[in-house]
C-alpha distance (Angstrom), angle and dihedral (degrees) to the residues before:
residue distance angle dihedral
X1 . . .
X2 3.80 . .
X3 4.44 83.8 .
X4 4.09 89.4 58.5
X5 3.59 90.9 46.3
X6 3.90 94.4 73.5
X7 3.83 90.5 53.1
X8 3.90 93.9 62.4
X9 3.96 112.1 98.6
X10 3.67 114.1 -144.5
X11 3.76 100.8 -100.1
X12 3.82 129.2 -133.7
X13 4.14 107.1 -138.5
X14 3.50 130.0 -168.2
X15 4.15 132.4 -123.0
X16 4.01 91.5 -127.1
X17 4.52 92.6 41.2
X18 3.70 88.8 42.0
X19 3.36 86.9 57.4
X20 3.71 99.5 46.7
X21 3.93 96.1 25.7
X22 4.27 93.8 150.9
X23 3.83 107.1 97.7
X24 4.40 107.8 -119.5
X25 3.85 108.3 -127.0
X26 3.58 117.6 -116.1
X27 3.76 86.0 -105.2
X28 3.66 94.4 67.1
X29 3.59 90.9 46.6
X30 3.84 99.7 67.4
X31 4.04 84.7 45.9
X32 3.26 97.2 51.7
X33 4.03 96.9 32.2
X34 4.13 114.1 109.3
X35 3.80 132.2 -130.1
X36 4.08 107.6 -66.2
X37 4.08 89.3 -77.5
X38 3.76 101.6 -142.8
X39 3.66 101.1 -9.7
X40 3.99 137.2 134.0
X41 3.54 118.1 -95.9
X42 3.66 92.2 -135.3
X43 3.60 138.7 49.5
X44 4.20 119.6 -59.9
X45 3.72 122.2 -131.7
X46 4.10 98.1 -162.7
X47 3.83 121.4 174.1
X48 4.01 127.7 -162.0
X49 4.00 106.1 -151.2
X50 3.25 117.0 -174.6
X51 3.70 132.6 165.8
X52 3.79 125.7 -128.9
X53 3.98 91.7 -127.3
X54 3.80 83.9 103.3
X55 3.81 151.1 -12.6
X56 3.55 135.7 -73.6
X57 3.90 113.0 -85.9
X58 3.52 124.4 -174.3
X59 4.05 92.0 -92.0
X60 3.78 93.5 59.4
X61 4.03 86.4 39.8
X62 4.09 82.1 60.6
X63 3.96 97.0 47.0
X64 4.01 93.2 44.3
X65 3.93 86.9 36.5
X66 4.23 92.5 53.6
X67 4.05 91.1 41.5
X68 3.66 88.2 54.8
X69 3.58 95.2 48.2
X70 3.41 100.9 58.4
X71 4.09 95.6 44.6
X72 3.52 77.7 58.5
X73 3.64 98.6 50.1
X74 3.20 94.4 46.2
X75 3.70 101.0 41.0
X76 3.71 87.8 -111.9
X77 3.72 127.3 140.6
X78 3.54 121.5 -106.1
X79 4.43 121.5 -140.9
X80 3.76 130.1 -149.1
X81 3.88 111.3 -158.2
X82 3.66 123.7 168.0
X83 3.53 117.1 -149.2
X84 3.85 105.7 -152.0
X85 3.53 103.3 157.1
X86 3.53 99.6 127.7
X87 3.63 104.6 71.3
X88 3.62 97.8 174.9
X89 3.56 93.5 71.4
X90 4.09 112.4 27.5
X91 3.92 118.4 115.8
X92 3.76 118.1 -109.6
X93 3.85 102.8 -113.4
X94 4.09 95.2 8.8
X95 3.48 82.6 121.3
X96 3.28 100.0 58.6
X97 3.74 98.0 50.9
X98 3.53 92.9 44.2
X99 3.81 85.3 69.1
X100 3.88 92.1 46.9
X101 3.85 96.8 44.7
X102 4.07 93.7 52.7
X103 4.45 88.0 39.8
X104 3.67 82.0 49.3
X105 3.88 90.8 55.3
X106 3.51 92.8 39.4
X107 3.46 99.0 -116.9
X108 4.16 104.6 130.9
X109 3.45 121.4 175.0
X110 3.75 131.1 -123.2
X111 3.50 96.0 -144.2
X112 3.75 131.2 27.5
X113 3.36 159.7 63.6
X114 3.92 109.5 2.3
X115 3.66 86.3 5.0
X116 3.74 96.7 62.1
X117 3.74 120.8 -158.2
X118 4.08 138.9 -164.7
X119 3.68 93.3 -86.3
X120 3.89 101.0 48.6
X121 3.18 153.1 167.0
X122 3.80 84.1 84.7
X123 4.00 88.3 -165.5
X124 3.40 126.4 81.0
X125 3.34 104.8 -139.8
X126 4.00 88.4 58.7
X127 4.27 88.1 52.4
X128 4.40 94.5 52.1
X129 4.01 87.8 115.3
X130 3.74 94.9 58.5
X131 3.65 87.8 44.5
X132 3.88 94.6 60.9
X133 3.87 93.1 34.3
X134 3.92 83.9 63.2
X135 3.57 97.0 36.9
X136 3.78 80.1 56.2
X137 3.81 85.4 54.7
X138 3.40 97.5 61.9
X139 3.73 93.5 54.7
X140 2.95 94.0 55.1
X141 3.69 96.8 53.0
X142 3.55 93.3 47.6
X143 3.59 92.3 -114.6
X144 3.90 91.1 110.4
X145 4.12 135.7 18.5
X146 3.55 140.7 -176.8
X147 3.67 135.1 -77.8
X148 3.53 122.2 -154.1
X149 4.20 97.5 163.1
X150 3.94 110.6 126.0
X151 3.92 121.7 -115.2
X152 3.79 84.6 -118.4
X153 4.27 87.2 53.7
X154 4.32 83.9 48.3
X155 3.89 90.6 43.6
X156 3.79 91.3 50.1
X157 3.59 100.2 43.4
X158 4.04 91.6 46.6
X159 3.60 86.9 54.5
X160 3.79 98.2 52.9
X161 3.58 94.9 45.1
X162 3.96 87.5 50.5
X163 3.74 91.7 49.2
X164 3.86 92.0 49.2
X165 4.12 90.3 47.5
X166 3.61 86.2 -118.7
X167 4.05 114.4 136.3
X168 3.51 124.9 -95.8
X169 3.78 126.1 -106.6
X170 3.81 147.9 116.5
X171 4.49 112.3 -79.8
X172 3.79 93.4 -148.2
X173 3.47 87.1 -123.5
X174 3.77 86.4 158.0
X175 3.83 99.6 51.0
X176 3.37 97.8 81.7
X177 4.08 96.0 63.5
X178 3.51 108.9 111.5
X179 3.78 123.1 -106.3
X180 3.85 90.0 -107.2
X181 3.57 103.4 48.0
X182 3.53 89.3 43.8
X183 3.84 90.4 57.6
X184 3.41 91.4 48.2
X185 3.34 99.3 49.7
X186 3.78 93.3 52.2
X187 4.21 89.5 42.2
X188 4.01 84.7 65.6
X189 3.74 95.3 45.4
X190 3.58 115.5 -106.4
X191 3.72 109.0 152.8
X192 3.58 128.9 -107.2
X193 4.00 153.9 161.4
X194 3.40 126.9 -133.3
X195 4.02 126.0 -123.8
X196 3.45 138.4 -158.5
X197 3.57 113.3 -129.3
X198 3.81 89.2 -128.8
X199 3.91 108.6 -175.0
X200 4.01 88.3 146.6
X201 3.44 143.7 46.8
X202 3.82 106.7 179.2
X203 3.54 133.0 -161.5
X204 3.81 125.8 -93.1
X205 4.16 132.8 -150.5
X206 4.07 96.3 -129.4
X207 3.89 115.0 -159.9
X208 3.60 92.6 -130.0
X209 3.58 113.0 29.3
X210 4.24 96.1 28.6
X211 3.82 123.0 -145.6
X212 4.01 112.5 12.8
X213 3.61 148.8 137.3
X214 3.73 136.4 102.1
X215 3.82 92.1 -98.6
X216 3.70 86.2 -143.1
X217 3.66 138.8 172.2
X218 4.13 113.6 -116.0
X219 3.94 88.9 -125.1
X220 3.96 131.0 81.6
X221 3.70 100.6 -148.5
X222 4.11 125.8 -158.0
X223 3.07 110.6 145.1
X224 3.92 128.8 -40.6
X225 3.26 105.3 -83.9
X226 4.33 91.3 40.1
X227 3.91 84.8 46.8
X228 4.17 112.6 128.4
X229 3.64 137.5 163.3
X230 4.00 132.7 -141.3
X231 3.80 85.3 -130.8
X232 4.33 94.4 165.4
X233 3.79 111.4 -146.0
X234 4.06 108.2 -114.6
X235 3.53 98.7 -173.5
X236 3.89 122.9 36.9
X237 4.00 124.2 -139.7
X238 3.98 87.0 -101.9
X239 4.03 89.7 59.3
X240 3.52 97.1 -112.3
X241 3.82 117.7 124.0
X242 3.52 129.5 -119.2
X243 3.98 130.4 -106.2
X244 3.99 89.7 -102.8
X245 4.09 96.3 49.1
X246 3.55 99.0 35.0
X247 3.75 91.0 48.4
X248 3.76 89.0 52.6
X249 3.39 102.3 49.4
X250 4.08 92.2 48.2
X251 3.61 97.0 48.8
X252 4.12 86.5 50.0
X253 3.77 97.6 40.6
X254 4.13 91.5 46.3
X255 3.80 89.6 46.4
X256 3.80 97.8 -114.6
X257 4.16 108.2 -169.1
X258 3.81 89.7 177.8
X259 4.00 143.5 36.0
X260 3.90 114.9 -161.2
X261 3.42 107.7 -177.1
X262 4.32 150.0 133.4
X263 3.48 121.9 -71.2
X264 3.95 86.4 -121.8
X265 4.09 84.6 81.7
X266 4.04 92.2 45.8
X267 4.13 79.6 96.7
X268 3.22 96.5 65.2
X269 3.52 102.3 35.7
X270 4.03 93.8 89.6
X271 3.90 88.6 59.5
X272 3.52 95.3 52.2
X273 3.82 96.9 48.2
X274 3.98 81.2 54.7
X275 3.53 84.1 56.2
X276 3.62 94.6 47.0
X277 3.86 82.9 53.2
X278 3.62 101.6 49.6
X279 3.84 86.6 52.4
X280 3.90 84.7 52.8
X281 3.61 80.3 -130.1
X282 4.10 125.4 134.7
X283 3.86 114.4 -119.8
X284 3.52 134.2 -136.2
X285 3.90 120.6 -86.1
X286 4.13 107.0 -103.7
X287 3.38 128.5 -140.8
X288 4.10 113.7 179.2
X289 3.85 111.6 -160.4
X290 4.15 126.3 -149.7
X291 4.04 115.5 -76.8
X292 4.14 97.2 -108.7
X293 4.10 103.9 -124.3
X294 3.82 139.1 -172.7
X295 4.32 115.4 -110.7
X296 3.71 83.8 -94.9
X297 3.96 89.1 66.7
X298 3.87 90.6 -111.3
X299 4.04 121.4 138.1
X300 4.04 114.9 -107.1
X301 3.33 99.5 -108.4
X302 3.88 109.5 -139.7
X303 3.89 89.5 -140.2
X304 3.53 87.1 62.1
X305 3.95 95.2 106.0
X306 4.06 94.7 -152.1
X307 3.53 86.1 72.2
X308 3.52 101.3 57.0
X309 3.73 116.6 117.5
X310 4.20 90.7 -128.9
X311 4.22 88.1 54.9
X312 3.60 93.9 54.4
X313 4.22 91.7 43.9
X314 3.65 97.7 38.9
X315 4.06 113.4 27.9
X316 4.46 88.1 25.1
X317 3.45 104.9 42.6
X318 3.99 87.9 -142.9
X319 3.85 108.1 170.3
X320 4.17 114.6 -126.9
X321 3.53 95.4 -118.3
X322 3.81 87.7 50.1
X323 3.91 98.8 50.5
X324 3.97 89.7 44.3
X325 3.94 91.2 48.8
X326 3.77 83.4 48.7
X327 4.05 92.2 49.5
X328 3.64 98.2 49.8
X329 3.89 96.8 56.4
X330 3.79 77.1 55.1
X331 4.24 89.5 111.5
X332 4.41 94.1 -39.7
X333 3.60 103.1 114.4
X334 4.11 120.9 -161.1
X335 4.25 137.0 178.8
X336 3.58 87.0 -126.2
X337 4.19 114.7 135.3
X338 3.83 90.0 -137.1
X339 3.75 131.4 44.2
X340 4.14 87.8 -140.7
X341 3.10 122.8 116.9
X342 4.19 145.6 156.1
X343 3.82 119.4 -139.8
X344 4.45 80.8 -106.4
X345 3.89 88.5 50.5
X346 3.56 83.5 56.3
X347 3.40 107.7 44.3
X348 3.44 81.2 50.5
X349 4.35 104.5 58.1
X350 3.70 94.9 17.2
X351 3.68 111.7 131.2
X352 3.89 137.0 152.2
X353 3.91 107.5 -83.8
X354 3.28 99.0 127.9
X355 3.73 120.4 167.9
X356 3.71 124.2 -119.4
X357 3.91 104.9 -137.4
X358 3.52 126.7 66.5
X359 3.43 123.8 -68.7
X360 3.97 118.5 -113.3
X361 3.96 116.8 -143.2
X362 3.92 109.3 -143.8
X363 3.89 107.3 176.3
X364 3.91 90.2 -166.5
X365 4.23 80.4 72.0
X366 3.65 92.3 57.8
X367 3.87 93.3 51.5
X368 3.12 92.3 48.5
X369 3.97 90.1 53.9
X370 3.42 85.3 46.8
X371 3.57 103.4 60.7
X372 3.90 86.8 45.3
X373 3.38 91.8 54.3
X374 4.11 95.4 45.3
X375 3.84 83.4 50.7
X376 3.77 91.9 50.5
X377 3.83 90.9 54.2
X378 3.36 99.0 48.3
X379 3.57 98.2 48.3
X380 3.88 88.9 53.7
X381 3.80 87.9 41.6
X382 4.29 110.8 -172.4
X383 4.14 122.5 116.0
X384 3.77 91.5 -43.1
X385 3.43 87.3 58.3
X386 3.97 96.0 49.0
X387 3.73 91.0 41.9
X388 3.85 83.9 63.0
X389 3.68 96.7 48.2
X390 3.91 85.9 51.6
X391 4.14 94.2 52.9
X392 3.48 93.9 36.8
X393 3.93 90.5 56.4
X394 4.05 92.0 44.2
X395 3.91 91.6 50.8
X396 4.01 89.9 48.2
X397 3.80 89.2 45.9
X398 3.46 93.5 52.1
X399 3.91 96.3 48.9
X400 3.86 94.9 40.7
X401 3.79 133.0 43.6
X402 3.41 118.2 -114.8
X403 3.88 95.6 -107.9
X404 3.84 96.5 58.3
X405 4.03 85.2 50.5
């Protein structure tokens, strides 16, 4: 007993789970549960997309960790989609452990990669035709055009405008080529982007944060001959799309009912409901959760390598349930007496009161979970119970030599 003893961290504890320290059963959790606070009446389709440029840090844990929830709540279905259209930067084997981090977690998709699905392929760079057929759309609705200016034109014009204190934007000098010679000129190969005529940016209802939005016009107006527009690029010179249009045209295409994501993307959010709208298609509800920051106020950075889902696994010896329980309490509040809770307690309560401010990380929380959790297990004993024995021995081994074991 005494060798276990020097594994324990001292543990930080709350008033309110001091208080009500015994873990409730699952049991008492759907008796005691509320109506679904805040939640659709019918079934969620959620989707996690990440892109393999990195790995999965606690703050992408959260977002893929909420969208699953409420699919599950909801008796929903929730989607994995990998957004790997930028080649140049994506992480040999990311992939791969972006599969094993979330299976490690529990959290398994419905649809997805190596599960497959009716609205596949559930990569990006597999879907860049239906990208440009709809980018094609849009032209030929009027809602987007053709840009043929150079970078050096772009560079040039940005820095005159800067120099003169004027804003910075595009001058549509390329909208007003007709349709034909802008066919043309793309039939024989001259590069270009595509815009979105973007004379709009309408508000949104958000889940979390209600009504908002600048309700602003796509153009920065001086005077007539200052005027610009934001008008975003949707398709790049190489053909492939854009964050904003591919991200659009997946979420419609794969039926997406609900967006659960940081309020980092809340920005962009107006332009793609104008997308949604120039589609004439109806988005997605949105709900925007807190930014997760340090007790200094600062934003996690997800370059910070302690927060990387292997560090706590591997080098912490953090159990799933643990971590997860530790993620959701991550700005998702609840009128439970105890803060402890398996990934099927959750899936069970979870609903969408989500707080407003940003979220504070405390790491003194998730030990605590921890050692609730570890007690859990081996009071129930079983596999799960083993398993921890096993990691619990390689993390001591690895910190200790053998002889002081």
């Amino acid at each position: 007993m005494r060798q276990y003893r020097t594994l324990v961290r001292r543990t930080w504890i709350c008033v309110q789970c001091r208080a009500n320290s015994s873990v409730a059963s699952p049991n008492v959790l759907r008796a005691s549960s509320k109506p679904k606070s805040g939640l659709p009446s019918e079934p969620a389709r959620t989707r996690f997309a990440p892109s393999p440029t990195g790995y999965l840090h606690l703050g992408s844990l959260r977002t893929a960790l909420f969208n699953y929830l409420l699919a599950k709540r909801t008796g929903g279905q929730f989607l994995l989609r990998i957004e790997d259209t930028d080649q140049k930067r994506t992480i040999p084997g990311a992939e791969e452990r972006l599969y094993e981090d979330l299976q490690w977690a529990g959290l398994q998709w419905d649809e997805g990669p190596n599960v497959g699905g009716p609205y596949g392929p559930y990569r990006q760079s597999e879907r860049t035709a239906l990208y440009q057929s709809h980018a094609n759309d849009l032209i030929a609705s009027g809602h987007a055009y053709r840009c043929f200016c150079s970078v050096e034109r772009l560079d040039a014009l940005n820095r005159q405008r800067n120099q003169a204190g004027l804003p910075l934007g595009y001058d549509r000098a390329c909208f007003d080529i007709s349709a034909e010679e802008s066919a043309e000129r793309a039939a024989k190969g001259e590069p270009f982007v595509v815009r979105l005529k973007a004379d709009q940016y309408p508000m949104f209802d958000d889940l979390v944060y209600g009504k908002t939005g600048q309700n602003r016009t796509g153009k920065k107006q001086l005077e007539l001959i200052d005027r610009v527009y934001d008008d975003p690029i949707l398709l790049k010179s190489d053909g492939h799309p854009t964050y904003h249009l591919a991200n659009v045209v997946d979420d419609h295409h794969m039926k997406i009912t609900h967006v659960i994501r940081g309020t980092e993307w809340m920005a962009s959010t107006p332009l793609h409901v104008a997308l949604y709208n120039a589609f004439q298609w109806t988005p997605p509800q949105f709900g925007h959760v807190p930014l997760l920051v340090d007790r200094n106020g600062q934003k996690l950075s997800k370059r910070n390598a302690d927060i990387d889902i292997s560090i706590f696994r591997d080098r912490d010896g953090i159990i799933p349930d643990a971590l997860v329980n530790f993620a959701a309490l991550l700005g998702w509040s609840h009128t439970h007496k105890s803060d402890v809770f398996t990934l099927a307690e959750l899936e069970n309560i979870f609903n969408l009161k989500i707080t407003k401010g940003n979220a504070t990380v405390v790491f003194d929380k998730l030990w605590f979970l921890q050692k609730a959790h570890a007690q859990r297990c081996a009071a129930e004993g079983g596999p799960a119970f083993e398993s921890l024995v096993e990691r619990t021995t390689k993390v001591a081994e690895q910190k200790w030599p053998q002889e002081q074991l």
